[in-house]
N, C-alpha and C positions, 0 to 999 in steps of 0.2 A: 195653557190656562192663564199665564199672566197676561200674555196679550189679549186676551176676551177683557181681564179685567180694566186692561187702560183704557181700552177702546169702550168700554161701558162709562167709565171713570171722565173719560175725552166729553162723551157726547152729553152727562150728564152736568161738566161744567158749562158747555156749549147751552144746551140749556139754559142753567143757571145765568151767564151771561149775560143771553136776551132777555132773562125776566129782570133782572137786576140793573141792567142799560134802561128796559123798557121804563122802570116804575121809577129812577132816576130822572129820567127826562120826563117824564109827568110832573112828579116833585119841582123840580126847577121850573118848569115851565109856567106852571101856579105861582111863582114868587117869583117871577118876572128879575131875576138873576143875573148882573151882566160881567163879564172877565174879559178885560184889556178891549172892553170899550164895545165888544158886539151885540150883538141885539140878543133880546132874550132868547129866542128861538136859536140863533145859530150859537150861544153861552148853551141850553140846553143840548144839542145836537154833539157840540165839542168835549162837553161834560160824560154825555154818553160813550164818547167812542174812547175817550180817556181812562173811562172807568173800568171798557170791556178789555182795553188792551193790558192794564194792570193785576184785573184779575185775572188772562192769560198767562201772564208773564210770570204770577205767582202758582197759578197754577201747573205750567210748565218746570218750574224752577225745583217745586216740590217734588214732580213726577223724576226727576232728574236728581235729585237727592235720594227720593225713596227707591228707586229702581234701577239695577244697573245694568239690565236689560235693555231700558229708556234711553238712560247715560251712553250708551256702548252706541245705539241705531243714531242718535241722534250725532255723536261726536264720530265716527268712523260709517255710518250709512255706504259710502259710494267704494268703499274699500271694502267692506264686507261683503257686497254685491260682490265687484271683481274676484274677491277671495272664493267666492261661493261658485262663481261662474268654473275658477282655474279647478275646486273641486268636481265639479261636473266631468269637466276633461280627466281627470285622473283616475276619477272613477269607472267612465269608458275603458280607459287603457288598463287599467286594474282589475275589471271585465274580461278585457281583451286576452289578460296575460292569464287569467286565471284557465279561460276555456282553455288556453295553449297546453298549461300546465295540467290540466285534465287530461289532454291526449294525449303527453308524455308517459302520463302515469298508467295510462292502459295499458302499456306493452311492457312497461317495469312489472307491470304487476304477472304479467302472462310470464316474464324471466323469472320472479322469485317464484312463482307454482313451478313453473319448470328446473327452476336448482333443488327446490323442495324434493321433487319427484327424486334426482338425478341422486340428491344427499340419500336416501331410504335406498336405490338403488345400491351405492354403494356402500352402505351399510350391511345389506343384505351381503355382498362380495365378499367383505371383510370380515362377516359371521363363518363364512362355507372357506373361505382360507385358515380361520381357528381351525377347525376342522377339517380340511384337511392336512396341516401342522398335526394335530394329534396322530391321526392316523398315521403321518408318516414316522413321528416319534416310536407309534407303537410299534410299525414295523421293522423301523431301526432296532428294537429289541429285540425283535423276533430273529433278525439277521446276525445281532450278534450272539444270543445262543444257539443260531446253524452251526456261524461260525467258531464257535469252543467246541461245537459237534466232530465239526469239520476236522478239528487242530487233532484232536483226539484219534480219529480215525487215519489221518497221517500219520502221526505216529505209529499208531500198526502196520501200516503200508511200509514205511520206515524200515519199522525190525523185519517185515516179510525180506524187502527189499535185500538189507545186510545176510541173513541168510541164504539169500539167490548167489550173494554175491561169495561168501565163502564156499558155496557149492560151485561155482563158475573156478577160484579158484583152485578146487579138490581137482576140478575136471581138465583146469592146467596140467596140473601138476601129472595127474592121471595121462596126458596125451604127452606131455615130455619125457617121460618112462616107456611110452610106446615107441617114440622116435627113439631114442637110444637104442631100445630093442631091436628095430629094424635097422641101425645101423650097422650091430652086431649080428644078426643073422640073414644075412642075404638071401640064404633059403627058403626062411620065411616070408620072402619080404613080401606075395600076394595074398599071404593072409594075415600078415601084418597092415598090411595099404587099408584091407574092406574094413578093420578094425578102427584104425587110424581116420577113418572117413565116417563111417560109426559113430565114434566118439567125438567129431567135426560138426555132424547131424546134430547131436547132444548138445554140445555147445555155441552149436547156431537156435537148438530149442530153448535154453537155458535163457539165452541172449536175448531172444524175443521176448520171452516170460519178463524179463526183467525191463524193457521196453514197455511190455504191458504194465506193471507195476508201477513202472515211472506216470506211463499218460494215468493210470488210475491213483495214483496219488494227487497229481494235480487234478483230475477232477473233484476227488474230495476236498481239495481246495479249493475251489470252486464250484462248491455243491450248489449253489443255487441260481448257476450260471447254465443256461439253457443253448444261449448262441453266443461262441468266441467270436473275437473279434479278428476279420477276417477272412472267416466259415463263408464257403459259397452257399448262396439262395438259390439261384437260379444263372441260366447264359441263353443267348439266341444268337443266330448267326443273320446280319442281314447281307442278301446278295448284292454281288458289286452292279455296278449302275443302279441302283435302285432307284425309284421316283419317291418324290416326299410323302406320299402319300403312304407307298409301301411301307417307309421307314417308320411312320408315325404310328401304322399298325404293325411291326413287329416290336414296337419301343412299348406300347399300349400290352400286347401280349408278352411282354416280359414281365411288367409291373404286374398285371392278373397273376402270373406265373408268381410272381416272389411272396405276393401276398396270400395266395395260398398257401404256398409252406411255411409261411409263416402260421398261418391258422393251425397248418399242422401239428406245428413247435408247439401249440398254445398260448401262442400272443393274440392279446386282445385289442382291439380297441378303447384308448385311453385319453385326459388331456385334450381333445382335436385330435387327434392324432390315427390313423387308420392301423392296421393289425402292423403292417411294414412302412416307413414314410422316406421319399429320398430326400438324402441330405445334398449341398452343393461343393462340398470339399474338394472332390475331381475335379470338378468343373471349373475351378477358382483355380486350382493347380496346373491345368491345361491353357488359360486365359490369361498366367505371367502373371505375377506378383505385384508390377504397378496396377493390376484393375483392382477394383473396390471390390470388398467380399459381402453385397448385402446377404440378409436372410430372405435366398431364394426361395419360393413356393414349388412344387413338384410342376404347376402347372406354365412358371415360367423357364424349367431348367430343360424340359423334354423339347421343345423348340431350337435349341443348342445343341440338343442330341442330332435331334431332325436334321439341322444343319450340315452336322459334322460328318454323318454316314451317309446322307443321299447324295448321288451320283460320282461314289468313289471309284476307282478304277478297281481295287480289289474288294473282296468280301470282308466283311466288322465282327467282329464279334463283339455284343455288349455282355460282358458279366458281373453280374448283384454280390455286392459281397458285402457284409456287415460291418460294420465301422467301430464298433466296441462290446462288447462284453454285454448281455444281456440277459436278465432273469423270466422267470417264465410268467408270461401273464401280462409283460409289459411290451407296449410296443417296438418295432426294431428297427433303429436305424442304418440307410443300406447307399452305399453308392453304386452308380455303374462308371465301370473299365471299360476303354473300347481297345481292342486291342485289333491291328491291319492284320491280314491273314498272308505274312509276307513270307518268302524262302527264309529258314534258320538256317538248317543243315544243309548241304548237299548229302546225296548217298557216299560214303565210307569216309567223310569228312571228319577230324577229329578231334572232339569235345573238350577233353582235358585225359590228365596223365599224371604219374605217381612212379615214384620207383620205391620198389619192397626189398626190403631184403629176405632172401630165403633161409637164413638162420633162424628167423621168430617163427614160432609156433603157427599153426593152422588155425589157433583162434585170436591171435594176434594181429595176421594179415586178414583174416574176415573183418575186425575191426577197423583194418586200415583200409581196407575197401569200402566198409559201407561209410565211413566218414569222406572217401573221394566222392560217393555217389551225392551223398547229403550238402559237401561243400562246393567243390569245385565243379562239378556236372551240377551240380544245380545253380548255382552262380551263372556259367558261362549261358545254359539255357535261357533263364531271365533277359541277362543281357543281351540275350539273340530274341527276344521277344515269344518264347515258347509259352503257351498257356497251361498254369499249372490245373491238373484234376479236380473235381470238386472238391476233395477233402486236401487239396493244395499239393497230394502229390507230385512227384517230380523227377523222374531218376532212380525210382525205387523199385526196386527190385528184390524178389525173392531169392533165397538162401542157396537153390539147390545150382543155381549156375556161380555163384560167388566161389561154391565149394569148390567147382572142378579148376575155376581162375587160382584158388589157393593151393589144388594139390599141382597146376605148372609149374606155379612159384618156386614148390618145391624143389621142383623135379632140376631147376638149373641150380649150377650152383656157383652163381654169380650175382650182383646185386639185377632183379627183372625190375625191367618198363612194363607198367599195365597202362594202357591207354584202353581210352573208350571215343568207339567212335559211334557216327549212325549207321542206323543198318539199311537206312532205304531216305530218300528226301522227305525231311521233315518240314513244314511249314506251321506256322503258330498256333495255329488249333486242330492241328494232328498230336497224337499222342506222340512223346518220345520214345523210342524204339532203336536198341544199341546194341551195338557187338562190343568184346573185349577181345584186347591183344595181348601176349605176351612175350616179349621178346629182351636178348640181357639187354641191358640199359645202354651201352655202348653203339647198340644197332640205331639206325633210322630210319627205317622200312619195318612196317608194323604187320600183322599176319592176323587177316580177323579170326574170332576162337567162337563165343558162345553169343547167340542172341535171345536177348527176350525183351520183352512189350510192357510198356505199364498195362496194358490191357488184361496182365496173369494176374495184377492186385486183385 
């Protein structure tokens, strides 16, 4: 707007000028007017252009006073150009920089939607982890009034227990009167023996009862323990030279195998987690101590398996065994054993040995036999690599062959050697199967006596 107005303001002194010059030099020229000696015409003429350039000059002068718009073009013009040009260029670049910054911003903007999404994800995780927190608070409650359940019912198992145990030793005391008796009466002494043997029965039944009482106490102690740790799942035998392929399907058919009985136990799927999941433990323990223990996957550890049992010279045997303590409903975790199917025993090779003395009572050296069976025959088997039973037997043996091993004892009367040997070649996934000897302790030549098989468990 102001510059409309100079520019009107301009043309209308322009104007004014010519009329002002014009009617000037008419004036003079009629009074025939002369200055520094020139004729009137060129005194008019010089009078004219004198008069147009003063009222310019005043008029310029004012425009430049009154405008500082005026002031500013006229006193800086060819700078304000350049200044206006270098803005042109900055403006381009500042253009330039802006689209850039546009297309920055597209893909930031596609990252905050996507942290947005990713935040409400995790939001949501951290809701169903409250919850399940509560849930397992509650059932931590639930667990520990099982377990005051539990403590309580021990306790009666307890005093049953103490009771077994003053009847066991009535039934001492009961069998040491009979041995004195047959000391003293020779005559009787064959119906002294069947009694004395009688009463050996009694205190082999007594003895188990109270074996029974002990595992049923600690299962009360563990009432809401489903699978011990340790308890076999399942075994498969893979044959020697097998092809990988073989191996991968008996490895396949043992996992089905473990995870049905699992279903059977009542374990569910939980977690990720399938009714049975294997763990790497074995495997890490087979592999030395210097390899790294990652958290193997079932589906990277069977591969290792594969390895390990295809094209062995002898037969494998894999067996599932639980690896801790488990409740019912929960899934269960299980490793596989491989164990070679190598010679333990040869036939009449001997296991381990004990010497009794035939002073202690008949239920004294029953004691000290089943404690050789349970320690040292089962020791020496492990360490020969014999594969214990599914319920981890090993060496066990029923009562009614112990008994006739206790009335030999008797019968020397000197401190007896019982040794145990095998009773036929055993190999690591044959059951154990043993004779007993007895002979005085001084001999070294042993004389086999009774066999039996874990297979009578």
């Amino acid at each position: 707007m102001g510059t409309i107005l100079v520019l009107s303001l301009l043309i209308a002194v322009c104007g004014f000028i010519a009329y002002t010059g014009d009617l000037l030099g008419r004036r003079l020229g009629k009074r025939r007017l002369t200055v520094f000696g020139l004729r009137p015409r060129h005194t008019a003429v010089l009078c004219t252009v004198v008069t147009g350039m003063v009222i310019a000059t005043t008029t310029l002068g004012v425009l430049l006073g009154v405008s500082a718009g005026v002031r500013r073009a006229v006193t800086q013009g060819e700078a304000l150009v350049r200044q206006n040009e270098d803005f042109r260029v900055q403006q381009a670049g500042l253009l330039g920089e802006r689209a850039r910054l546009q297309q920055e911003i597209t893909p930031l903007r596609q990252q905050n939607s996507e942290l947005t999404r990713s935040n409400r994800t995790m939001k949501t995780a951290n809701d169903d982890l409250l919850q399940s927190q509560s849930a397992l608070k509650k059932r931590n409650l639930n667990l520990e009034s099982a377990s005051t359940r539990a403590q309580r019912s021990l306790g009666d198992a307890l005093t049953e227990q103490a009771s077994v145990q003053r009847q066991l030793a009535r039934v001492h005391s009961q069998l040491e009167q009979v041995t004195v008796a047959l000391g003293k009466s020779s005559h009787d002494l064959a119906a002294k023996r069947q009694a004395n043997l009688a009463i050996a029965a009694k205190l082999a039944e007594l003895t188990a009862r109270e074996r029974d009482l002990r595992a049923k106490a600690d299962m009360l102690a563990l009432a809401d323990v489903k699978v011990r740790e340790g308890e076999e799942l399942a075994r498969i035998t893979v044959p020697a030279y097998a092809s990988p392929q073989e191996a991968l399907a008996q490895i396949q058919a043992l996992l089905t195998r473990v995870r049905q009985t699992a279903r059977e136990m009542g374990a569910k799927r939980k977690a990720g987690h399938l009714e049975a999941y294997l763990r790497n433990s074995r495997l890490t323990h087979m592999l030395g101590s210097s390899v790294e223990s990652p958290n193997l996957s079932e589906r990277d550890i069977v591969p290792f398996f594969v390895q390990l049992v295809s094209h062995s010279a002898l037969d494998v045997v894999l067996r599932a065994q639980a690896v801790q303590n488990t409740a019912e409903t929960e899934p269960i975790p299980f490793d596989i054993s491989p164990y070679w199917n190598v010679l333990a025993f040869r036939k009449g090779e001997e296991i381990a040995s004990a010497t009794l003395d035939p002073s202690l009572t008949r239920g004294q050296i029953l004691e000290q036999l089943a404690v050789l069976l349970r320690t040292k025959v089962r020791k020496a088997s492990m360490d020969r690599q014999v594969i214990p039973g599914p319920r981890n037997e090993l060496g066990e043996v029923r009562y009614d062959p112990l008994l006739e091993v206790a009335e030999k004892v008797k019968q020397l009367s000197v401190p007896a050697k019982v040794g145990v040997v095998a009773a036929r070649e055993v190999r690591s996934a044959d059951p154990l199967e043993i004779d007993f000897y007895v002979v005085p302790a001084e001999k070294t030549v042993a004389a086999r006596a009774t066999q039996v098989s874990d297979r009578e468990q």
